[in-house]
N, C-alpha and C positions, 0 to 999 in steps of 0.2 A: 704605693699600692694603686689599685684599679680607683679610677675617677668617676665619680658617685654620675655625673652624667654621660660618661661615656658609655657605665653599667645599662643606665634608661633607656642611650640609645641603642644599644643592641639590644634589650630585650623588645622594641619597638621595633627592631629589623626582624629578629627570632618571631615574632608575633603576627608578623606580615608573609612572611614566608610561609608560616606555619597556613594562615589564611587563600594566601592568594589564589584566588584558580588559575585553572592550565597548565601553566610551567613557571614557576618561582626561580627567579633566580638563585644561585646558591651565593656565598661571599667568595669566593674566587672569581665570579662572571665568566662563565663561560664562550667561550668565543663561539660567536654565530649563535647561539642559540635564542637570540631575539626571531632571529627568522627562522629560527629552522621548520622544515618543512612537512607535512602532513602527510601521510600515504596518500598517493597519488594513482597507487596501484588498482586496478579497474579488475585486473585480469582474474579467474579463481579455477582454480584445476582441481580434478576429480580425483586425480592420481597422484600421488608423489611417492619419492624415492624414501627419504629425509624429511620428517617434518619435526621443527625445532621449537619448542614451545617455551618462547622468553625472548623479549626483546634487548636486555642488556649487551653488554661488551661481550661476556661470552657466549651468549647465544649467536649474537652477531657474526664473531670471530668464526664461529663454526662453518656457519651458513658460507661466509667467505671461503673458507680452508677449503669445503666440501667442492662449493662452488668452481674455484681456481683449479682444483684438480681435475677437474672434467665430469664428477657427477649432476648428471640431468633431474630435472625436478627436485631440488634443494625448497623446501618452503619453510618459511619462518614465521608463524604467531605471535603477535604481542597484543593483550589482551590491550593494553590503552595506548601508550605511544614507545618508541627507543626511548632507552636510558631510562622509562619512569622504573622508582624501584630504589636500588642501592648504587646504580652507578651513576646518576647525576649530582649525587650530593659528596661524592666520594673524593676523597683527598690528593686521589690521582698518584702516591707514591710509585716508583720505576727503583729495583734494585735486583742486581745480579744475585746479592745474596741468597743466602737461603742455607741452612746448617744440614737439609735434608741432600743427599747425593744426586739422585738425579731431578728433583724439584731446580739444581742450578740450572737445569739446562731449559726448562720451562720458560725461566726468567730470561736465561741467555737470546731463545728462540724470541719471546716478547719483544724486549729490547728493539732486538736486529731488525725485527718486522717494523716498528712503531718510526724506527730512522729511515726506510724507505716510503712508509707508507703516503707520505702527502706527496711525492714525486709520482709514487705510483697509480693514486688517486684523484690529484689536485684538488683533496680535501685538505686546510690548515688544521694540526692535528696539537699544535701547540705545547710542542715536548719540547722540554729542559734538560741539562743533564749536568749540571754544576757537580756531579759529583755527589757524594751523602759520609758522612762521618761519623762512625758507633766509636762513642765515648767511653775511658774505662776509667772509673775514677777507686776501683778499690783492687789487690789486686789477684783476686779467684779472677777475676772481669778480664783483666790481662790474659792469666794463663785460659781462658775460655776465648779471647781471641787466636793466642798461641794452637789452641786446640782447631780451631777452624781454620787458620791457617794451611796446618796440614794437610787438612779432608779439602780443601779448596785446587793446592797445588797442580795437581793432575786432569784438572780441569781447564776447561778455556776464558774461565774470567778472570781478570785481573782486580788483587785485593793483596792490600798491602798492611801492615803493622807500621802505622806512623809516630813521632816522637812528637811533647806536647811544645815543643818550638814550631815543627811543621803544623798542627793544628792551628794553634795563633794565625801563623799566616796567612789559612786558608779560611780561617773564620775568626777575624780580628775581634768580633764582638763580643767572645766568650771571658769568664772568670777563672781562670787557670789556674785557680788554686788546690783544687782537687784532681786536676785530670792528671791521670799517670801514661794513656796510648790511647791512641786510635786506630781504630780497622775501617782502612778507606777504602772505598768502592770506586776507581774512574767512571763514569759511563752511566751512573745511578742518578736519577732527578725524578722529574713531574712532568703528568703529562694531562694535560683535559681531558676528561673521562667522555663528556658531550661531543666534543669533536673526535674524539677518538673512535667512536661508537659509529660516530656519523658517515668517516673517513670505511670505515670497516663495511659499512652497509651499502654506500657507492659501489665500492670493491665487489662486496656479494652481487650487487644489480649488475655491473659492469660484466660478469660472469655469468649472468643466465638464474642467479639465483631469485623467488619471489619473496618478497617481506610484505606482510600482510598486516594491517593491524588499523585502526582495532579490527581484533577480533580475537575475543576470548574465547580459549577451548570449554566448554561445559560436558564435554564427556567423551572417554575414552573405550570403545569396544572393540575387543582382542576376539580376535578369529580364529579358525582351529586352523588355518593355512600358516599362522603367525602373524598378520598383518593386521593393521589397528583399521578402524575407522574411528576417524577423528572429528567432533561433532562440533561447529559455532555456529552463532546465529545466521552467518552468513551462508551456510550449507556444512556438508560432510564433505569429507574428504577420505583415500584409504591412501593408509603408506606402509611402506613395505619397512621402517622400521621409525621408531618417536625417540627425541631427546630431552629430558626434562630436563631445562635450562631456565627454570620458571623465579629464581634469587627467592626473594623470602616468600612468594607463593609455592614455592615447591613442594609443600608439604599438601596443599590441596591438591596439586598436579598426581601427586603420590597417592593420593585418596582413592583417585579416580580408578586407579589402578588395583586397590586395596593394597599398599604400601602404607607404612608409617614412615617417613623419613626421618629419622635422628637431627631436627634442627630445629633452633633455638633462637626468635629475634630478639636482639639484640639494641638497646642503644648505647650509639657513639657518639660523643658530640667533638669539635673542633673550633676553635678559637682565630677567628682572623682580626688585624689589626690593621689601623691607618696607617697614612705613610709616617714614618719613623726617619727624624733629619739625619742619623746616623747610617740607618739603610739605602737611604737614597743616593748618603755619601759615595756607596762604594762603586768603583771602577769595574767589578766586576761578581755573580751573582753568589750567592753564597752557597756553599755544599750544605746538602740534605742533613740536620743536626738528629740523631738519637741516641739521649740521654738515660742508659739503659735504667741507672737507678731512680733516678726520677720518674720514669715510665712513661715518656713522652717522647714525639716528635715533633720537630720544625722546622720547615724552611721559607724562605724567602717568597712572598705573594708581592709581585708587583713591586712596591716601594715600601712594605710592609711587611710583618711574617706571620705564619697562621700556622698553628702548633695544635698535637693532637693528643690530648692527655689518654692514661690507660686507669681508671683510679681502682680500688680494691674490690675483692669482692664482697665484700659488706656493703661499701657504696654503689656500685655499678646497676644499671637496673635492666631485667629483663623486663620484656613487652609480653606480660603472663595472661594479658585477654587475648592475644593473639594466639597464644597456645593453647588457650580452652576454646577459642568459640573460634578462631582461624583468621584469617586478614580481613579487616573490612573490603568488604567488593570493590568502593568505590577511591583505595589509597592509591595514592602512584606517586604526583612528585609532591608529596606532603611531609614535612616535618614535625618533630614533635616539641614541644615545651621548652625551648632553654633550663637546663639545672646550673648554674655556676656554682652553686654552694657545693656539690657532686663532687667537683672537679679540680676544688680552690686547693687542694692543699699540693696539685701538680703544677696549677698554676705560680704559687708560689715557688718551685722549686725551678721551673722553667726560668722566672725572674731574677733569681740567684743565679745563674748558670748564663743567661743573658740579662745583664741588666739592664739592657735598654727597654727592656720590656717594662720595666717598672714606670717609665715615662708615658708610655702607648697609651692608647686612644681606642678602645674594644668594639669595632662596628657591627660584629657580627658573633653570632653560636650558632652554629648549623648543631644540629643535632637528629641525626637520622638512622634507619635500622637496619641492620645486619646478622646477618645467619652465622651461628657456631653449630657445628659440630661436637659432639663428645671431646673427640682429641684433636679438636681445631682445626684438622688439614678437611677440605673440599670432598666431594662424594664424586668420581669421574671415573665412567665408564658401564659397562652392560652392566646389568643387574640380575642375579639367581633368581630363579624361580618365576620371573613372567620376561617372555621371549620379546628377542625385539625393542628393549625396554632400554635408554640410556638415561645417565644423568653424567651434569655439571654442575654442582648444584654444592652450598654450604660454604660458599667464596665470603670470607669478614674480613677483618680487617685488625694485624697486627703487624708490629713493630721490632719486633727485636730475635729471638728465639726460635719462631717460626714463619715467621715476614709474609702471609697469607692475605691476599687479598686480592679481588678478581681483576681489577685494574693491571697489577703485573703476570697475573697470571692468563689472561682474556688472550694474549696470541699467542702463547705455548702452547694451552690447553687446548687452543681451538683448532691446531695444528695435531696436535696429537690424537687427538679422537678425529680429527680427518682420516689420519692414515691409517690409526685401526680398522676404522667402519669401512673402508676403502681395500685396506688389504690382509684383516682374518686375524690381526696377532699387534699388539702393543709393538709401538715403536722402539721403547725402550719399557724397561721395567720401573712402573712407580704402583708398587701393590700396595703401600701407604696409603694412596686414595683411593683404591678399591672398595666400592661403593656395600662391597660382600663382607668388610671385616665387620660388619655389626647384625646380628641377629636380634632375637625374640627376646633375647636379655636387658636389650637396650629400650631399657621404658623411658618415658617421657621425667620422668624423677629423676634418674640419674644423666640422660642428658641435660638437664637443666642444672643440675647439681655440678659435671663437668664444665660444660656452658660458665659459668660463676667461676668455678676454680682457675681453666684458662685464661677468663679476660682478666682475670685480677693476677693471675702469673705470668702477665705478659713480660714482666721486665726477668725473670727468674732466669739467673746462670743457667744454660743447657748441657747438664754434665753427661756424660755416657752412665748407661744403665741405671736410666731415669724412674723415680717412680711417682706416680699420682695418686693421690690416697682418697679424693673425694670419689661420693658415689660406688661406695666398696663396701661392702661385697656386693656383688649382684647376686640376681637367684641362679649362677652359674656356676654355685662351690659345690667341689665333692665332697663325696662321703666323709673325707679326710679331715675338711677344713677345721671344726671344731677342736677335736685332736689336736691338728698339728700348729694351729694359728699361733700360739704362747710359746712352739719353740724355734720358732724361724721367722725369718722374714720372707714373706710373700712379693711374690712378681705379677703382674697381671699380663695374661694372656687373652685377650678374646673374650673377655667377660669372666674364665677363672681366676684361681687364686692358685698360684702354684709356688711351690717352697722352694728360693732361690738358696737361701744356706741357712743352715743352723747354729743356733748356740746354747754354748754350755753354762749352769750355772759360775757367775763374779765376771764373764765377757761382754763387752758393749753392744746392747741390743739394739742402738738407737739407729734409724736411716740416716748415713754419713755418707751424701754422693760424695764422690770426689772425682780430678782426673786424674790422679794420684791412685798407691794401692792404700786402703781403707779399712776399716773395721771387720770387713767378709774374709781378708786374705788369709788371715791364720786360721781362721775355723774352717774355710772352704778347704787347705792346707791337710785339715786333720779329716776330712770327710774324702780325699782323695786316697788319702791311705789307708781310709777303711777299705774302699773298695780295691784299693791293690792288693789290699793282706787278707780279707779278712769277710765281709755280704755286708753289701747296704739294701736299703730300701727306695725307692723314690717312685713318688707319686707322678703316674705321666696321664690322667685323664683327661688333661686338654687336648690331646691328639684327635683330631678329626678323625670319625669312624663311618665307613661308607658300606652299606651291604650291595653286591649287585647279583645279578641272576638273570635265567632266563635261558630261550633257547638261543640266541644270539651272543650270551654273555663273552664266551671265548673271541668270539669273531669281534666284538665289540673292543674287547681290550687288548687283542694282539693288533689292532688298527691307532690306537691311545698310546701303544707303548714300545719303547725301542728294545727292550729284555721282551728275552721269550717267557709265557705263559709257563709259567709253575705247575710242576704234574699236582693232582690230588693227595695233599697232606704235607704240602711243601710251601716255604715262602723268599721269596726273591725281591729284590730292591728295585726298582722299575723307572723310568721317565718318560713323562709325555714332554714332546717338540710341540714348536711350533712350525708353521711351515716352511719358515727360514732356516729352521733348525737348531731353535734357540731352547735353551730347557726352559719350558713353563712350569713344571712340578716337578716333584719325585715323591715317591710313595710303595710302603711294602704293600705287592700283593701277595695275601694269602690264598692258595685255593682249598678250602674247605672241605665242599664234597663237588663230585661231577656237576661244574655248571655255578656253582655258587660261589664267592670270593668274598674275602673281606680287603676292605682298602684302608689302609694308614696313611695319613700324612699331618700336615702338623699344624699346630693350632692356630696360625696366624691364616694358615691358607684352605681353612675349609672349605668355605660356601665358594671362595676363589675355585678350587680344583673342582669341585661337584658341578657349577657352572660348565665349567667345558664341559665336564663329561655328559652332561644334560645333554650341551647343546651340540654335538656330536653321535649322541644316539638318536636325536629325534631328527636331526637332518641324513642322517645317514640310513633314518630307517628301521633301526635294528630292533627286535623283539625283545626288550629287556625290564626290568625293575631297578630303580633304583631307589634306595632308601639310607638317608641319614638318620645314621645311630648315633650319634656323638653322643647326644646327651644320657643316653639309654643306659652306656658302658662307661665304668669305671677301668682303669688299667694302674698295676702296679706293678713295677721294674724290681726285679731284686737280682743284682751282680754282684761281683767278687769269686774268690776263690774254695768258697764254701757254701757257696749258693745251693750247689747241685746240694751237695750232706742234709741244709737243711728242709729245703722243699722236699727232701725224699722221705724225712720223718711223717708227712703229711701226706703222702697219694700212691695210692696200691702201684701209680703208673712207676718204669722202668725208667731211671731217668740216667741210666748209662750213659756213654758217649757213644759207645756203639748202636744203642735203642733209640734214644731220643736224639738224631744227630741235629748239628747247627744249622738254622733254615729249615729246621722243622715246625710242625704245626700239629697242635692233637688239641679234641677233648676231653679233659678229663675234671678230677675232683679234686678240691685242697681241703682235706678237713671235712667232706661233703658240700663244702661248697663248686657250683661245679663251673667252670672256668676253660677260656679258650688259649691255651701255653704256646706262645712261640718263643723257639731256643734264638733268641737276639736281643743283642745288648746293645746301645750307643755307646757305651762307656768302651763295646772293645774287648769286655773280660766275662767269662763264662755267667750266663744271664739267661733270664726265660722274664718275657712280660707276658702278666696274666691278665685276660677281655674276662670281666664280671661284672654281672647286673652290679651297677652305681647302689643299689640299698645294700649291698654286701661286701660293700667297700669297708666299711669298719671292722667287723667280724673277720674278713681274711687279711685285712691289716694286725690285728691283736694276734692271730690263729701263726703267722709267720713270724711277729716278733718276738714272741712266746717263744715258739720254737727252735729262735735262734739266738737265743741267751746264751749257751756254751760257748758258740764261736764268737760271742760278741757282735751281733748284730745292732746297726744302727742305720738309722736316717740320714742319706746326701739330697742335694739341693741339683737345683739347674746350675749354678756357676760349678761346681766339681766335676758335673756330667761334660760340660762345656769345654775345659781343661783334657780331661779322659781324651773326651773325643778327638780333640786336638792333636793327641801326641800320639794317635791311634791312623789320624791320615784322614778320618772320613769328613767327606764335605759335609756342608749344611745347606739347603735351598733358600735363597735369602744372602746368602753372604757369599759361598762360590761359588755359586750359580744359580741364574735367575733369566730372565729375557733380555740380558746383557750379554749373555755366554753361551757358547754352545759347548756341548759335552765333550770335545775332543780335546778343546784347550782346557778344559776344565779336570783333565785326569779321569774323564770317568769310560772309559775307552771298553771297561770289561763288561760294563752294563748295556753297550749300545750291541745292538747283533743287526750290523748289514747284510747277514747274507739269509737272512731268518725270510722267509717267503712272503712274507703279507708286508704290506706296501703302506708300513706305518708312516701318519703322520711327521714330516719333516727329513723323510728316507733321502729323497733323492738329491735336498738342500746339503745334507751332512756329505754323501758323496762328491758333491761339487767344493766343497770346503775342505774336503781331504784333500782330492784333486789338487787343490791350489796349494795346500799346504799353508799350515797355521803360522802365524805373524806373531803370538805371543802364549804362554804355558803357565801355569797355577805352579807354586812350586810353593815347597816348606822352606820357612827360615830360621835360624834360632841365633836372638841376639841377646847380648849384656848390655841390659839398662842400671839406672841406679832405681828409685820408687813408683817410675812407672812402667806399665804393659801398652801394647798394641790394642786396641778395639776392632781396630777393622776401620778400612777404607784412608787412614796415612797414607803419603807419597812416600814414594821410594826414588833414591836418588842412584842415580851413576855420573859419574865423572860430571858434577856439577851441574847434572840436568835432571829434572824430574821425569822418570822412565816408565814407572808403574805405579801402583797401591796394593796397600793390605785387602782382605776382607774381611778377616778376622783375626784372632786372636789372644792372647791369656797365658798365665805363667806357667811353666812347665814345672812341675813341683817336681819331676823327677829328675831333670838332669839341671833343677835351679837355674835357669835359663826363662826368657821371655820367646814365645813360640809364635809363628806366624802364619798365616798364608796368604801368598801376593799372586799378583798378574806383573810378570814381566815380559822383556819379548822373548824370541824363541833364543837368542844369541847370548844371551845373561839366567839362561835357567840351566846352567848346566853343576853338579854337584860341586859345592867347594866355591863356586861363583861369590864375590866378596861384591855387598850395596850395600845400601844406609838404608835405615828408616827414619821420618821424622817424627818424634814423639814430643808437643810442646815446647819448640822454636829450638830441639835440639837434632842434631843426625846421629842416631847411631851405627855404630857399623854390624851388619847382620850377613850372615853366610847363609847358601843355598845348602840343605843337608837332604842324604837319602832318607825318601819317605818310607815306611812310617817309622816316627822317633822311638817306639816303643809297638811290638808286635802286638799282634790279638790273641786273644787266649787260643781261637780255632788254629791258629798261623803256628801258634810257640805248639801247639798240638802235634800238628804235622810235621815240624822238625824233630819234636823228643821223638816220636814213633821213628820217627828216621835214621836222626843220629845218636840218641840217647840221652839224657835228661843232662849228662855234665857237659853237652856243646849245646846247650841253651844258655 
């Protein structure tokens, strides 16, 4: 066990640090930073392009990225000195990993930058790269490598599934009695977060960039031109656009603004040890150890190791005077308290797992604060509702699940919002850190209550179709929720609560992730054949609801959108490009009446699409209104083959096929409740969702189920819809398309209209990608596994090579098949085309089939009128 004086001496180091002025060392010892050096910067400009406010690695990295590209007046704030904050005390971890899709490439970007950068610079930047090794010692832990294995493949990092004879080797000092694999990372280590910072800021000066500091911002005033004036004691300044990069001051930066940011300090503490005669032994450095069930990491310091527990959330402590009364003014490189008792019982399992720690010598507990987020990933990029406005912001620090934290992320991210700010549209799609998926729901309670949940689930398997229970409900439930909470299991969306699948009384209600098929598949199973035989119901009030208008309204969204504008009492399926010609949304527009519309799209990407559209009517001028309804309107989906029968016992309106046809739109009554009916279904099969005030959610829930007793009417979930949809052919935004893909290889060729007059955003990119002719196509697949489905984003194999990926996926309950949709290239999408998918370290074999597996009820329509109901 720990050595009653080696405890004293680190709480005499911890105690010292906590005290010291200026710049405390951390227990890793930073290179260089005994000298490092003071703003030297004289100069102060009135004007800037970019002002960055946060002196860390990310703010830094940015100020570089912006800088290297060639924009002029780049200026960077830091209220006391670089790195005071979260990245001088930070652990400095570097891994390719990442369970998120395109967050690899963040890491990847990081990386790559961080091994040139001290050539670049001739700043010592003090990066490792021994490698890193995630331990599996039970074995969900295995098939949860298995499962990231496949989402990895298609990528450009290399990560391997190792045996526990190759771990020994590579980390001789482990206890191998538990370990069953490892998922080894080449190319993952440590890198000094001080030098790193320091090496970045060179780089920014070396390019024209200013870093100013001290100098704290004390107020933020937005201009009606969109330009800020930026106020410190050393003067104003006006910039034509601000980056809040401000780490655990962010929330004050946010203030300024009148912003609440969703974030939570945190403390973390970390364990360094003396040199160790068994570490010192070795010939060579040891790979990054994380112990996923232990909830810890460690690697190699020097002649020593320094490990970083994750402990529960019962024990974990937030910094809750920080969130009442805000940062003290005067913190920056200050630490707080050593807790060992916190931490002991990881510590102990780290000593199991490394015994030599049991010998060690404890010199040090750093223990310092970090920002969470709700759902733990980072807040990066423009922000809704005030112009101009960036953030990077809510970078902490985990290990396993979701591998967050600004150190590996500091030269992706700083690379990535270069090129946005730079050129109008995301490099690539991470709407995950979309600063816009948190609204007015997200109070200070329930982020802290997440906050707690994530660091204590840090070590938690990352199964597909996750759920997190803390902090639920928010005040973001519909009218439904009560109702329906006792017979389904809820999903969260954006703050709702939405019914993923039901069940029947004596079926297992309990939440059973798995990567396996699970407790949902036979009731999800029975909820699909209602709506094949028979009306379901389903609650779709999450969908983001936009009202627009005005005199410019038409001219406004036939410039938004590649489908043409929908005549008056009609509704069309639409996408906005980007100016690459990448889909950033899709969304029904309704047109109402002359000049008015309503907009659909979906609940992850609300304030995301409303953003553009903002900021595309106020740059471009146009005379308009825009108003988010989301919260306002309830919607209820009801499909199946008896839909039409039963809605029509309830509203004077004509709900023929010939009256009310599909893509239509009307107002009318249900029951006198009065409601906005469009004939469309995601499912595919004859359907009308009805827009009704949210307080009359209940009443025309009971007034339709009522009604549809004879035919047997019942309640579907989103997993059935999900399924439907699937075997129906329609994409989804987020999975086949997104600012990864443009709409041509993405199949959606009947929505785009090049030859429609108005000179919509991303027109003349999609032409030039015609021209060239597409490299790779979206195709359906359908393969025989044994207990598992596809999720979306597997590799696909040809002839021994990894060729494409899923991006979704789910059982096909009608032809009993596992269903898919890939990106291959153009030369392997042809009908009949035989590949593999890999599901959990197996290939299946999957054929390319003609879309869609199962027609739509408007499709199977047009052919009975045709040919008559028996060549259906």
């Amino acid at each position: 066990m720990l050595r009653p004086g080696a405890q004293r001496g680190l709480l005499l180091s911890s105690l010292r640090l906590q005290g010291s002025p200026g710049r405390p060392r951390s227990a890793c010892g930073r290179q260089g930073e005994e000298n490092a050096p003071l703003s030297v910067e004289t100069r102060w400009k009135d004007r800037a392009e970019t002002v960055i406010i946060g002196g860390g690695c990310i703010g830094v990295s940015l100020a570089y990225h912006l800088a290297k590209a060639g924009m002029k007046d780049v200026i960077l704030l830091e209220k006391s000195e670089l790195t005071a904050g979260s990245t001088w005390h930070a652990a400095g971890l570097t891994t390719y990993f990442h369970p998120g899709i395109n967050l690899k490439k963040i890491h990847y970007a990081s990386i790559k930058l961080y091994e040139k950068l001290e050539e670049e610079t001739g700043q010592v930047v003090g990066f490792h790269q021994p490698g890193s090794i995630r331990i599996a010692t039970t074995p969900v832990r295995v098939d949860e490598f298995k499962y990231q294995m496949t989402r990895t493949g298609w990528h450009a990092t290399e990560q391997y599934i190792i045996e526990p004879e190759k771990i020994q080797e590579m980390f001789p000092l482990l206890n191998m009695n538990k370990i069953l694999a490892g998922l080894y990372n080449p190319g993952d280590g440590h890198i000094d977060p001080y030098s790193l910072t320091m090496a970045l800021a060179a780089g920014a000066r070396k390019y024209g960039a200013l870093l100013k500091y001290p100098a704290p911002v004390t107020s933020l005033i937005p201009r009606s031109d969109g330009t800020w004036d930026v106020e410190t004691p050393q003067g104003s300044m006006r910039a034509n656009r601000i980056v809040n990069a401000a780490g655990f001051w962010a929330r004050e930066v946010g203030k300024m603004v009148g912003l609440e940011h969703p974030l939570i300090p945190v403390q973390h503490q970390y364990v360094v040890t003396s040199t160790i005669p068994e570490v010192k032994a070795l010939k060579r450095e040891l790979p990054v150890l994380r112990d996923l069930e232990g909830s810890y990491y460690l690697r190699q310091e020097r002649d020593g190791l320094l490990f970083g527990p994750y402990e529960s959330q019962e024990k974990m402590k937030v910094q809750d005077s920080w969130v009442t009364n805000g940062v003290p003014p005067g913190f920056g490189k200050e630490l707080f308290e050593s807790d060992l008792d916190r931490i002991m019982e990881h510590v102990e399992a780290a000593m199991e797992m490394v015994p030599v720690l049991k010998k060690a010598d404890i010199i040090n507990i750093v223990n310092g604060p970090i920002t969470y987020s709700p759902d733990i990933l980072p807040m990066v990029g423009p922000h809704q509702g005030v112009r101009n406005y960036w953030v990077a912001i809510g970078f902490g620090v985990f290990i396993s699940v979701f591998e967050r934290y600004g150190i590996i992320h500091a030269g992706g991210v700083g690379k990535y919002l270069s090129d946005w700010i730079l050129h109008g549209e995301p490099p690539f799609d991470l709407i995950e850190l979309d600063p816009n998926r948190y609204g007015k729901w997200t109070t200070t309670q329930y982020t802290e209550a997440k906050a707690r949940e994530s660091y204590g689930f840090n070590n938690i398997v990352g199964y597909p179709k996750e759920e997190r229970f803390a902090g639920r409900p928010t005040q973001r439930v519909s009218g439904l929720y009560k109702i329906l909470e006792s017979k389904c299991s809820m999903g969260f969306h954006a703050g709702w609560e939405q019914p993923h699948w039901f069940y029947k009384p004596g079926q297992d209600t309990r939440y059973r992730p798995s990567f396996r098929r699970t407790n949902w598949f036979e009731p999800v199973g029975s909820e699909y054949k209602q709506v094949m035989q028979s009306v379901g119901v389903i609650d779709l009030s999450p969908f983001g609801k936009f009202n627009i208008k005005g005199q410019d309204s038409v001219r406004l969204l036939d410039h938004l959108f590649a489908n043409v504008i929908p005549k008056v009492g009609f509704t069309n399926i639409s996408h906005m490009l980007t100016p690459k010609g990448r889909v950033y949304a899709e969304l029904t527009v309704s047109h109402q009446t002359p000049g008015e519309f309503l907009l659909i799209t979906g609940s992850g990407s609300e304030l995301h699409d409303i953003r553009w559209i903002e900021e595309e009517a106020v740059n471009g001028g146009y005379d308009v209104e825009i108003k988010n309804i989301t919260d306002e309107l309830g919607v209820l989906g009801i499909a199946g083959p008896q839909a039409r029968k039963v809605l029509q016992k309830l509203t004077s309106e004509d709900l023929s096929d010939d009256v009310f046809k599909f893509l239509q739109t009307k107002s009318l009554k249900v029951s006198n409740i009065p409601v906005t009916a469009i004939r469309i279904s995601y499912t595919g099969e004859l359907g009308w969702e009805l827009y009704h005030r949210r307080e009359d959610s209940v009443a025309l829930y009971d007034i339709i189920m009522n009604a549809g007793q004879e035919e047997g009417i019942d309640n579907f979930g989103t997993y059935a819809m999900n399924a439907l949809r699937l075997e129906k052919a329609f994409r989804a935004w987020g999975s086949e398309m997104n600012c990864d893909t443009n709409p041509l290889e993405a199949g959606l060729d009947y929505f785009i209209k090049l030859n429609k007059p108005a000179d919509f955003i991303g027109k003349q990119a999609l032409k030039q990608i015609k021209a060239k002719g597409l490299k790779r196509r979206l195709v359906c697949l359908t393969l025989a596994t044994d207990d598992v489905d596809p999720e979306g984003n597997e590799s696909i194999w040809y002839d021994g090579k990894v060729v494409g990926n899923t991006t979704s996926g789910s059982y096909s309950y009608s032809v009993q098949k596992s269903l898919a949709f890939a990106y291959v290239p153009v030369e392997l999408s042809k009908v009949g085309q035989q590949v593999e998918v890999e599901l959990l370290g197996t290939n299946y074999p999957a054929t390319v089939i003609q879309e869609p597996l199962v027609l739509t009820e408007p499709a199977r329509n047009r052919l009975r009128k045709k040919n008559g109901k028996d060549k259906i």
